[in-house]
Structures are given as structure tokens and as C-alpha cells.
C-alpha positions as CSV (number, residue, x, y, z in Angstrom):
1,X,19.7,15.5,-20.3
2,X,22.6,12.9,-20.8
3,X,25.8,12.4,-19.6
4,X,28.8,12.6,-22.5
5,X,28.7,9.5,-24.8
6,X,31.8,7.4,-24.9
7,X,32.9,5.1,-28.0
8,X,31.7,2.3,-25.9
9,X,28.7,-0.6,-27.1
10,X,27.4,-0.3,-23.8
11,X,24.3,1.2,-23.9
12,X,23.0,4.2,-22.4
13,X,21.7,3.4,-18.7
14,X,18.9,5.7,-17.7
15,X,19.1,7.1,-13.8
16,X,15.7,8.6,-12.9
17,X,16.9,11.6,-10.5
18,X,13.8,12.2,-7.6
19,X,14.2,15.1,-5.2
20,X,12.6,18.9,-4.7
21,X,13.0,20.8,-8.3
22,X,16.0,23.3,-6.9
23,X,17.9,19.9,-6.3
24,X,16.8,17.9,-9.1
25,X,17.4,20.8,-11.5
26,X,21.0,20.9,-9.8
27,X,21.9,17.3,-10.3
28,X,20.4,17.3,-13.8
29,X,23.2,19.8,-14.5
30,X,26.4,18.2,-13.3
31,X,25.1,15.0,-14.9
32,X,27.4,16.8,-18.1
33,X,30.2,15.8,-15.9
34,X,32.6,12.9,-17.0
35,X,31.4,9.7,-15.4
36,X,32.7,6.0,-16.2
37,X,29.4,4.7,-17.3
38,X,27.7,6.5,-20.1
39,X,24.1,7.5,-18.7
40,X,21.0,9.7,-19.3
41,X,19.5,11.6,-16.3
42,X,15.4,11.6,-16.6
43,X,13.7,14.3,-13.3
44,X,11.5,13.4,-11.4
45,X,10.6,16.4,-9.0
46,X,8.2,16.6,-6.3
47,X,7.3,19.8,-4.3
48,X,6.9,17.3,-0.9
49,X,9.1,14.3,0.2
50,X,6.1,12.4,0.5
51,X,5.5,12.3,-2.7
52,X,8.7,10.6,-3.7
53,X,7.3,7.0,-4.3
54,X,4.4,8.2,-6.7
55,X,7.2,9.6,-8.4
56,X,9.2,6.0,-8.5
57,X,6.3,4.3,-9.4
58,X,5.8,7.1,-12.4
59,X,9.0,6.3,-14.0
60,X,8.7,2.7,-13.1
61,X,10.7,0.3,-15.5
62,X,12.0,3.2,-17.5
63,X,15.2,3.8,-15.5
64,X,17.9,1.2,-14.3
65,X,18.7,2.7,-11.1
66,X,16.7,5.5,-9.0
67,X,19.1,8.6,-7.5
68,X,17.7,10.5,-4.6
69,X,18.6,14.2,-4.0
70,X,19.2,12.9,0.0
71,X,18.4,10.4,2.3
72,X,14.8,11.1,3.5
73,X,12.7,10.6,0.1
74,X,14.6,7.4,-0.5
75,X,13.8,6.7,2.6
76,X,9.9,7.5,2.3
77,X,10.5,5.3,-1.4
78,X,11.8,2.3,0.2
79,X,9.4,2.0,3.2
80,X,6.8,2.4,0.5
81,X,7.9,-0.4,-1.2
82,X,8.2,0.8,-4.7
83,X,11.8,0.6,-5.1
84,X,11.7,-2.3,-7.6
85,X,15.4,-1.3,-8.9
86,X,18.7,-0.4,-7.6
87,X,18.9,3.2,-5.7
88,X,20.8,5.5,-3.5
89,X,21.3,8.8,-2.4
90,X,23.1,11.8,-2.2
91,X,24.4,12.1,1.3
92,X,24.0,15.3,3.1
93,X,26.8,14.3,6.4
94,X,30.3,15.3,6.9
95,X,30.6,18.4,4.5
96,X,27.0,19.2,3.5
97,X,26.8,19.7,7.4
98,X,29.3,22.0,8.1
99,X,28.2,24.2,4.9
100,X,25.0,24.6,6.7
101,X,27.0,25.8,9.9
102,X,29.3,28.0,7.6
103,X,26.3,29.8,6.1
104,X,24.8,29.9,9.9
105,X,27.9,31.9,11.3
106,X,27.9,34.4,8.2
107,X,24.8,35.9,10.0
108,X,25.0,37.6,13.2
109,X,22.1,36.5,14.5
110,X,22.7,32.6,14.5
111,X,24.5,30.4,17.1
112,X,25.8,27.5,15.4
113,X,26.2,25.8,18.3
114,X,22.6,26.6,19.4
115,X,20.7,25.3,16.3
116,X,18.2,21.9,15.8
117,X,19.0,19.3,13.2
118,X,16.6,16.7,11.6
119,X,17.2,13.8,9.6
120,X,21.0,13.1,10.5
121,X,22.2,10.6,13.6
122,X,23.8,12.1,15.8
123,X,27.3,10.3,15.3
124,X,27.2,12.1,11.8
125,X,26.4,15.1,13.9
126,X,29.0,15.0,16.5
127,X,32.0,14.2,13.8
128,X,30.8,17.0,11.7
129,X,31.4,19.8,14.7
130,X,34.2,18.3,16.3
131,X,36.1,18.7,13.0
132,X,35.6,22.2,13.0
133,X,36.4,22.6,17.0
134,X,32.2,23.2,17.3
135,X,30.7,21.9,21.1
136,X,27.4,20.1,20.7
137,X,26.2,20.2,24.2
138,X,23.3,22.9,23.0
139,X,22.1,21.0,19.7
140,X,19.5,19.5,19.4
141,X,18.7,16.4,17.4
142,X,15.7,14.6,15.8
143,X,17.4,11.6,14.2
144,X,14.3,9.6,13.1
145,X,12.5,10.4,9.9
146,X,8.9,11.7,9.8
147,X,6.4,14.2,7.9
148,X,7.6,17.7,6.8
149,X,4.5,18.8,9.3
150,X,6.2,16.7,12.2
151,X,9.8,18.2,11.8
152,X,8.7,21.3,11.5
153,X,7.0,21.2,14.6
154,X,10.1,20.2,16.4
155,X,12.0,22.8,14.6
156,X,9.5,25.3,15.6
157,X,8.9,24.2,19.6
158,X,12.3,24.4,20.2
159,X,13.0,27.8,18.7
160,X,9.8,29.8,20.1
161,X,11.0,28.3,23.5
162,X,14.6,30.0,22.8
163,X,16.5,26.7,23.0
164,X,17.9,27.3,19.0
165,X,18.9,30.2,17.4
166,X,18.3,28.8,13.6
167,X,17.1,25.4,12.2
168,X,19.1,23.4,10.0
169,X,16.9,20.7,8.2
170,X,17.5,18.0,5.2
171,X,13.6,18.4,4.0
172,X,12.5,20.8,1.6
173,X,9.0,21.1,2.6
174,X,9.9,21.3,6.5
175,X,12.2,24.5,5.4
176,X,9.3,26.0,3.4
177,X,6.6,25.6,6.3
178,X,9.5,26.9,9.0
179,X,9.6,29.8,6.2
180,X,6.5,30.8,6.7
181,X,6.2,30.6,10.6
182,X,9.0,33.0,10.7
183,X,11.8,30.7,12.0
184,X,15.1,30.9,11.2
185,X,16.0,28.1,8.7
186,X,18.8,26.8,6.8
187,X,18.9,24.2,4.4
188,X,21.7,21.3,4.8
189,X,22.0,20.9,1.2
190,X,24.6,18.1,-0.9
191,X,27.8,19.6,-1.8
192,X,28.9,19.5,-5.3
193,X,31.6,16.8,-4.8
194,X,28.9,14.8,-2.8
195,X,26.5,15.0,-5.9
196,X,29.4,13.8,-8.0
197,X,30.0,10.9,-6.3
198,X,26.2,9.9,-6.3
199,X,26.1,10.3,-9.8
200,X,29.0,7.8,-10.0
201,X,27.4,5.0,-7.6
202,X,24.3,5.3,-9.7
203,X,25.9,4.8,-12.6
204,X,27.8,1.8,-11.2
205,X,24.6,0.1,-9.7
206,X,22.7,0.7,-12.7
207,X,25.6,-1.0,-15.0
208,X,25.6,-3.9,-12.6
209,X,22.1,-4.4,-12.5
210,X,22.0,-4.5,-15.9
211,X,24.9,-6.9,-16.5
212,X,22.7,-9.1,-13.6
213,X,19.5,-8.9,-15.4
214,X,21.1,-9.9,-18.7
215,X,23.0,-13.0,-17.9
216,X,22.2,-15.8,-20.1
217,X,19.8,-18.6,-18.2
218,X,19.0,-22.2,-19.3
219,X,16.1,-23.7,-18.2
220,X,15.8,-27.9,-18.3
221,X,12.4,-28.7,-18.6
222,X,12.0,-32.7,-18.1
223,X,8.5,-34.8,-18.3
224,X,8.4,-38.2,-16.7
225,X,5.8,-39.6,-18.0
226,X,6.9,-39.2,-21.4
227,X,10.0,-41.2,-20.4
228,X,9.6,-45.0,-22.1
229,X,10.5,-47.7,-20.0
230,X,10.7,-51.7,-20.7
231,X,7.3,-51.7,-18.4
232,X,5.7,-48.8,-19.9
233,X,5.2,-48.0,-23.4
234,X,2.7,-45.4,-24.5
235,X,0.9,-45.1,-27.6
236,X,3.3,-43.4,-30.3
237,X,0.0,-41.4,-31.0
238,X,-1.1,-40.4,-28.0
239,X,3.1,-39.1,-27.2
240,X,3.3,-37.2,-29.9
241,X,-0.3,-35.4,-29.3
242,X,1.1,-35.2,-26.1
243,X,4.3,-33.4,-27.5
244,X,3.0,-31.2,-28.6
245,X,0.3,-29.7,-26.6
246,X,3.5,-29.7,-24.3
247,X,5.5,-27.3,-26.8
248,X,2.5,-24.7,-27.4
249,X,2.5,-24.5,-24.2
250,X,6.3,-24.0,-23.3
251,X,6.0,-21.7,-26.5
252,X,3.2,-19.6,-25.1
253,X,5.1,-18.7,-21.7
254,X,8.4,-18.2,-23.4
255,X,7.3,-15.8,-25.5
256,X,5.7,-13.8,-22.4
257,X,9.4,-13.8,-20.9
258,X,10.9,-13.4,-24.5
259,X,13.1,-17.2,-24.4
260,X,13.2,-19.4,-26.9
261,X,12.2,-23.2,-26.5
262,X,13.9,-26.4,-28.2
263,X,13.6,-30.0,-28.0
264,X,16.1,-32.3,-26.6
265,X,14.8,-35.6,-26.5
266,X,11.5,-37.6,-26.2
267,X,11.2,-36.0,-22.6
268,X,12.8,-33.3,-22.1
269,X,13.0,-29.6,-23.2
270,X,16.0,-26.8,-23.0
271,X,14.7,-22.9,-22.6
272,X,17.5,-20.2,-22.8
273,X,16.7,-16.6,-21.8
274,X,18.0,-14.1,-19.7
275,X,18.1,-13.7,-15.5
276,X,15.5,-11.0,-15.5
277,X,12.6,-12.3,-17.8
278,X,13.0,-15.3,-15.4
279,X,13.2,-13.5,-11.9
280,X,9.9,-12.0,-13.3
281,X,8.2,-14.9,-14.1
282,X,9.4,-16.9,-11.1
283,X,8.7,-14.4,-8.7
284,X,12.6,-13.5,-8.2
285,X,13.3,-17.2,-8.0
286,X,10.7,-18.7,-5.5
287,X,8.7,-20.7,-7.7
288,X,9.9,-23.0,-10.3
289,X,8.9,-21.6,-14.0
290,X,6.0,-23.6,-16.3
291,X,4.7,-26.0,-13.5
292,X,2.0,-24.8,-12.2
293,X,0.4,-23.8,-15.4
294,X,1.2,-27.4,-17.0
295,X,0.0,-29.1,-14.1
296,X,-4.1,-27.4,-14.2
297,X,-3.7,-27.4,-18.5
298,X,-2.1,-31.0,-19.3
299,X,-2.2,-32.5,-15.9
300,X,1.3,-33.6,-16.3
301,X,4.0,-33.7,-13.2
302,X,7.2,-31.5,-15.2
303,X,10.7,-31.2,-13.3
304,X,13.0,-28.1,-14.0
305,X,16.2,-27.1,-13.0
306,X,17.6,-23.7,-13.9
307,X,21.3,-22.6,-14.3
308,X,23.5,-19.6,-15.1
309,X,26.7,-19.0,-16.2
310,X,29.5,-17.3,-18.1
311,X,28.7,-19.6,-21.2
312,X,26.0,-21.0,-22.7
313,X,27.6,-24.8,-21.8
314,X,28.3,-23.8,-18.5
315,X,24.6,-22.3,-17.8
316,X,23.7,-25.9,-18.8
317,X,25.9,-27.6,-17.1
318,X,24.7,-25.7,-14.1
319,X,20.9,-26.6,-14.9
320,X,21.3,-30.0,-15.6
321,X,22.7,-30.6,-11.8
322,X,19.5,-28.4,-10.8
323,X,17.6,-30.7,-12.5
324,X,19.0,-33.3,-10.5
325,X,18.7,-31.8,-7.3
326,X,15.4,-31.3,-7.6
327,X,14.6,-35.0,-9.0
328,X,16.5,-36.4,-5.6
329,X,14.8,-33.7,-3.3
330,X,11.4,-33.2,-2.0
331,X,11.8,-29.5,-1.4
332,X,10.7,-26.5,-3.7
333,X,13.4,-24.6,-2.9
334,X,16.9,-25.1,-4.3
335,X,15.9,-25.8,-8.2
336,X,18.0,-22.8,-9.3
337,X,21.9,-22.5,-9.4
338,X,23.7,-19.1,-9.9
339,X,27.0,-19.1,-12.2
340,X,28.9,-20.0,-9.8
341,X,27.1,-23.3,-9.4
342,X,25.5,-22.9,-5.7
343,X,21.7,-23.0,-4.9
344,X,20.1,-19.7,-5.5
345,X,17.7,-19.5,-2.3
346,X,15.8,-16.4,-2.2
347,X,14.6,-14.8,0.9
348,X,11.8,-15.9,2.3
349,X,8.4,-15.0,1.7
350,X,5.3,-14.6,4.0
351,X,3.1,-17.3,3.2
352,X,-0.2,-16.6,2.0
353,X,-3.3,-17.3,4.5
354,X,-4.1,-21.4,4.0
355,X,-7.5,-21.4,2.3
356,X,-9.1,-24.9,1.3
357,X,-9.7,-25.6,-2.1
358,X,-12.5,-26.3,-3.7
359,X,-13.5,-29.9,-4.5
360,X,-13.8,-30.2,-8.2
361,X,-17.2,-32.4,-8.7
362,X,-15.6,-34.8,-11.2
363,X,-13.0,-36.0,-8.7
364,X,-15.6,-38.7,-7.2
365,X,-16.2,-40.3,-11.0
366,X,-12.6,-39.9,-11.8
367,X,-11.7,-41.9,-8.7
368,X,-14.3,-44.6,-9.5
369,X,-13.1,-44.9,-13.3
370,X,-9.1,-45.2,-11.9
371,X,-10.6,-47.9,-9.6
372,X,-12.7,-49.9,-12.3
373,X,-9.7,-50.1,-14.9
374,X,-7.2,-50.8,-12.1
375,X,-2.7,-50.1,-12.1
376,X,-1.9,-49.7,-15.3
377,X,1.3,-49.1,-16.8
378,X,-0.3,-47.0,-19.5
379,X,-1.9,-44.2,-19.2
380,X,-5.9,-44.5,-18.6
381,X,-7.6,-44.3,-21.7
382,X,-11.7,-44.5,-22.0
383,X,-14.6,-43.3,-24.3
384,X,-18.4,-42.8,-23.7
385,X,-19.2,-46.2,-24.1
386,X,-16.9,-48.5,-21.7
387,X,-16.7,-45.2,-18.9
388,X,-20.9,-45.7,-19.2
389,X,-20.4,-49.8,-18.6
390,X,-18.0,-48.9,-15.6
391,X,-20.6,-45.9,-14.4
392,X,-23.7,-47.9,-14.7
393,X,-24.3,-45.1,-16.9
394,X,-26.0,-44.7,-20.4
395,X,-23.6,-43.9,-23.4
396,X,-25.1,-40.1,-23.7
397,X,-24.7,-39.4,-19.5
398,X,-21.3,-41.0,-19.8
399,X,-20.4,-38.2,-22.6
400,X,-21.9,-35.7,-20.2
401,X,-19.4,-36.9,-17.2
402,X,-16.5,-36.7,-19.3
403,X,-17.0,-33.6,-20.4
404,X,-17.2,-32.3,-16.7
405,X,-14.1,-33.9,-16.4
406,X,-12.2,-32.1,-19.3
407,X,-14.1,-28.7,-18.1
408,X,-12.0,-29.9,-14.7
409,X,-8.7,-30.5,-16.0
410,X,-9.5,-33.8,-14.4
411,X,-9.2,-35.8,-18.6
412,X,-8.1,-34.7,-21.7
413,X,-9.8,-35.1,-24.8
414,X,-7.8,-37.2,-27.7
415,X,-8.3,-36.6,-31.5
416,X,-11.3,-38.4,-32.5
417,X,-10.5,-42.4,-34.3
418,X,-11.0,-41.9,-38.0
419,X,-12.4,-45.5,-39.2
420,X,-14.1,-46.0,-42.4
421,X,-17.4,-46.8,-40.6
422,X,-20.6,-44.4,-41.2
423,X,-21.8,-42.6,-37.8
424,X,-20.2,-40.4,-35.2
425,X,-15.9,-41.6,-34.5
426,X,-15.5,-42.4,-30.6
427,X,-14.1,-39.7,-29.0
428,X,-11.4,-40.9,-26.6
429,X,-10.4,-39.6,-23.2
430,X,-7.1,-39.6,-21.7
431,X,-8.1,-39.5,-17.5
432,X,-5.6,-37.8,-15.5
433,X,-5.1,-40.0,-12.1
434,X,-2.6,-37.8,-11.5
435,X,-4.6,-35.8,-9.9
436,X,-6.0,-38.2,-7.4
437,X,-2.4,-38.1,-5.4
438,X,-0.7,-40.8,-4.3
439,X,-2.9,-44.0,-3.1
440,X,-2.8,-44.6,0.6
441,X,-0.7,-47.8,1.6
């Protein structure tokens, strides 16, 4: 069921509406109602509360923004952890309240002010019956949120005992269960202008959210070591190998988050894409894109700075100065900057449990062949034959040893020499010291 369509480009959000069917079915149909933000409605109805965040995960990235018929099965959804998206709730204080205590006066045999009330604090309580000249001294209140089962149980206790006259509750399957004990039991249900309103602050978050999640994102990917300098000059061949095992692999995890990957120089790289496909694959902006997975492929230190902006040269401008930062800091954090040019920290995460890892095997004969060929400027070329002279090693266990190393990620194969000589080309090895760490003083 969808909202009227406007001549607008803006596309249609989708709200995914999750409450009991009777509410649900109700929202669904003042969703026909004029709202700013053309939207469709999707249901999502349970028969319990407690089954609200199976339903949120059930209509998972299909909606924009989650609308709860009232407070408590967002609340179950949020301590639950599922609510991945923007959401709210249609509020059942003030007027939804005092409907209850209209419909509880209509029948002669309720007090309405001697009458239990779950879900709502009691400040929401006491303003509701003073504005109607109500005394509150014989209500009685269970603000905190629980199991239908538990409320009902208050409900119940309190009324067999003859403190309450009815019970006025927010939960659909407490009313049902107080049903069928035989207690008095009203339902504090949203009022139409209530539901209205929700519709309208879903709407908004959801257009918002999407505006957020679409905003344009440059990431600068640099690579020191294929920066020339008068003291170190690599091998044209071995760069441009390098190169380009470089791009597949930017190539490869920019098509998972749907960027697009160009060159800029001899070092450095420039990745546009939007704020969601990176909060996703940065883990909402806690860890930097592409270094990790270059580091265990390539062996290869990259720097990256990310920006945003209103432009395209402003998103760069802003991830160049990222870039920076994080070339002149030691900390993770920080590498990001929002469109408005300051750091985009996110909150902090519980850190996983420390766990040692393990050893790899070739680290011992990796160390021994960095010490045998000694600081070089270049990087650390060998083949089966001169790693076998350093080793003490014969030509064919040599072989062997390197390719434990490659298996490692601790070398990297380089195309075999083509020479015009008969018999088998030397296969050369690129050793990643890298991975040593830095050299105690």
C-alpha cells in the first residue's frame, strides 16, 4: 500500500510498519494520507510483542526506516539489536491516554481513577489526568517494560486484590491474556492524529537516511613503496607487475561496494563511491577500507584517507587532508573526514579478546635471507639458486622454502626471466621484509 505519488524524482522510500495486525492494518490505511515525502508502507504484523525483532530482521534491508505501532515492540527491537536502520514509534501518551480513560468512564463499572497502567512513566501519567481534573493517588503504575506474561500478572494481582477497577495496557498480548482471565481491560491505543505524525517522522528519517547513505565519498589510496626516490629506484618491471596486482585488487573490493577505481599517479589511487557502500565495508567507519586485505595479499603498507562532501572536488579535497592526517599520525582512528571537513570518529567498540597469533613457519628463513642480503634500498629480490647459497641449502630445497614462503604471504612470486637459453627460466622471488617489523635499535 503506498502513499500518494508526487511529481517529484525522489524515489519512493519504503517504511516497514511492525505492530499487532489490528494496528498495523490501521496505519496501513492512513498511509493514503498526504505526507511530504512520497513513501510505500510494507506490514509487518506479529500476534506477540516479542516477536517484533524477527519481524525487523524479516524485512531487513528492504525498508529505509522501521515504524512501530507504539513504544514497547520498538523497544523489544532495539534491545535486540536488530534495528540496523532509522525507526520510531507511534506514541501512546498525552491523548491516546486519556482516550483510554474516556472509554473507561463510558462503563459504569470502571473507576478511572482506580485503574493500573503499564508501559508509560509516570510523568506521562500524571500530565495526562491532571489535564482532565483526574487525582492519581489510587493508580497504579508499572513503568518498566517486560513480557506480555509479566504485565499481565501485575494487571491481574492488583485487580483480584480490588486495588483497580479496570486495566489499561499498551501491549496487545497482555490485553488478550487479561481477556481471558476475566479482567477488566482496556487498550491505550494511538490516536489518529498521533499515527499521522508518526507517519510523517518516518517519512522524514527515512528521506534523511537516505540522503546520508548516498553522499558521494572519495577514497585516496596511497602506496609508499611505489614512491621513487633519488635513493631508491625499483625495477620498471617489477613496479608495473606490482601495479597492477595492486589494481585487481582495488578493483575486486570496489566492485563488492559498487565504487569505481582510477589511477592517479605512480603511487597513488582515487576511489569514489557512496557513504553507505563504505560504512559497510569499514564497519561504519572504524577500520580504514583495503588495508588489511592488501597487507596478507601483496604485503604492501597502503595509506588512505577518506572524504565527503557537497562536490566531488570538495570530497577530495576533504580526503586528501585525511590522507595527510593519517601519514603524520600513528593512530587508526581519525582517517575519515565528514563534509564538513572534521574527523569522523565513531563510537567506540568493544575490543575483541587479545588472542596470539600464530607463527607462520617461513618467518625464521625470511629473517635469515633479509639478514644475508643486508639494507637495501631495493626491494629484496632472490631465486632458488642464490636463497640455496645463503641457506646452505640445495637448489631444489631452496624452491621448496620459497614456496612456503609465497603459501605465507611472506614472498611473492615474479613472472619467470624469458632468456633464449634451453632449460627451465629462474623463477624470481620478491621477499616481503615487511613483514618482519621494524628492526630493533
Amino acid at each position: 500500500m503506498s502513499g500518494p505519488r508526487s511529481g517529484s524524482v525522489t524515489p519512493d522510500l519504503t517504511i516497514g510498519v511492525v505492530g499487532p495486525h489490528d494496528l498495523v492494518e490501521r496505519v496501513m490505511l492512513m498511509g493514503h494520507g498526504p505526507t511530504s515525502v512520497p513513501s510505500r508502507l510494507v506490514a509487518a504484523a506479529y500476534r506477540d510483542e516479542q516477536e517484533a525483532a524477527d519481524k525487523v530482521v524479516r524485512l531487513g534491508s528492504g525498508v529505509d526506516v522501521c515504524l512501530f505501532a507504539s513504544p514497547v515492540p520498538y523497544e523489544f527491537a532495539r534491545k535486540a539489536g536488530v534495528l540496523t536502520m532509522p525507526a520510531t514509534f507511534v506514541p501512546l501518551n498525552g491523548a491516546a491516554l486519556q482516550g483510554a480513560l474516556l472509554r473507561a468512564s463510558l462503563d459504569e463499572r470502571h473507576e478511572p481513577e482506580r485503574v493500573s497502567i503499564d508501559v508509560l512513566t509516570r510523568a506521562e501519567v500524571e500530565e495526562a489526568f491532571s489535564e482532565i481534573d483526574l487525582n492519581t493517588d489510587h493508580v497504579h503504575l508499572r513503568e518498566e517494560s517486560a513480557g506480555p506474561g509479566t504485565l499481565a500478572a501485575f494487571h491481574e494481582r492488583l485487580w483480584r486484590r480490588g486495588a483497580t477497577s479496570v486495566a489499561l495496557t499498551c501491549v496487545h498480548a497482555t490485553a488478550e491474556r487479561l481477556e481471558l482471565a476475566g479482567v477488566p481491560t482496556l487498550r491505550i491505543r494511538p490516536t489518529g492524529a498521533a499515527i499521522r505524525s508518526a507517519l510523517q517522522t518516518s517519512a522524514l528519517l527515512g528521506a534523511h537516511h537516505r540522503l546520508e547513505e548516498s553522499q558521494l565519498v572519495v577514497v585516496l589510496v596511497d602506496v609508499p613503496t611505489l614512491r621513487e626516490t633519488p635513493r631508491r629506484v625499483t625495477p620498471r618491471y617489477w613496479r608495473e607487475e606490482l601495479k597492477l596486482s595492486l589494481q585487481r585488487l582495488l578493483l575486486q573490493e570496489a566492485h563488492r561496494m559498487s565504487a569505481a577505481v582510477w589511477p592517479l599517479d605512480d603511487h597513488s589511487y582515487l576511489v569514489t563511491a557512496t557513504r553507505g557502500s563504505i560504512a559497510a565495508a569499514t564497519e561504519g567507519f572504524r577500520t580504514p577500507p583495503f588495508v588489511e586485505r592488501v597487507r596478507e595479499e601483496l604485503g604492501l603498507a597502503i595509506e588512505v584517507g577518506i572524504g565527503m562532501g557537497r562536490t566531488a572536488q570538495e570530497a577530495e579535497t576533504h580526503a586528501r587532508a585525511a590522507l595527510a592526517r593519517s601519514q603524520t599520525s600513528q593512530r587508526a582512528q581519525g582517517f575519515a573526514l565528514d563534509r564538513d571537513g572534521r574527523a569522523l570518529v565513531p563510537a567506540p567498540r568493544t575490543p575483541p579478546r587479545a588472542q596470539s597469533p600464530a607463527k607462520p613457519k617461513g618467518l625464521e628463513i625470511l629473517s635469515r635471507l633479509a639478514d644475508r642480503l643486508g639494507d637495501q634500498e631495493q626491494p629484496l629480490i632472490v631465486d632458488a639458486e642464490n636463497a640455496g647459497n645463503m641457506l646452505g641449502v640445495t637448489p631444489r630445497t631452496a624452491r621448496r622454502l620459497l614456496r612456503t614462503l609465497v603459501e605465507e604471504g611472506l614472498a611473492w612470486p615474479l613472472p619467470p626471466n624469458r632468456t633464449p637459453q634451453p632449460g627451465r627460466p629462474r623463477q624470481l622471488y620478491r621477499l616481503i621484509v615487511e613483514k618482519l617489523g621494524p628492526k630493533n635499535p
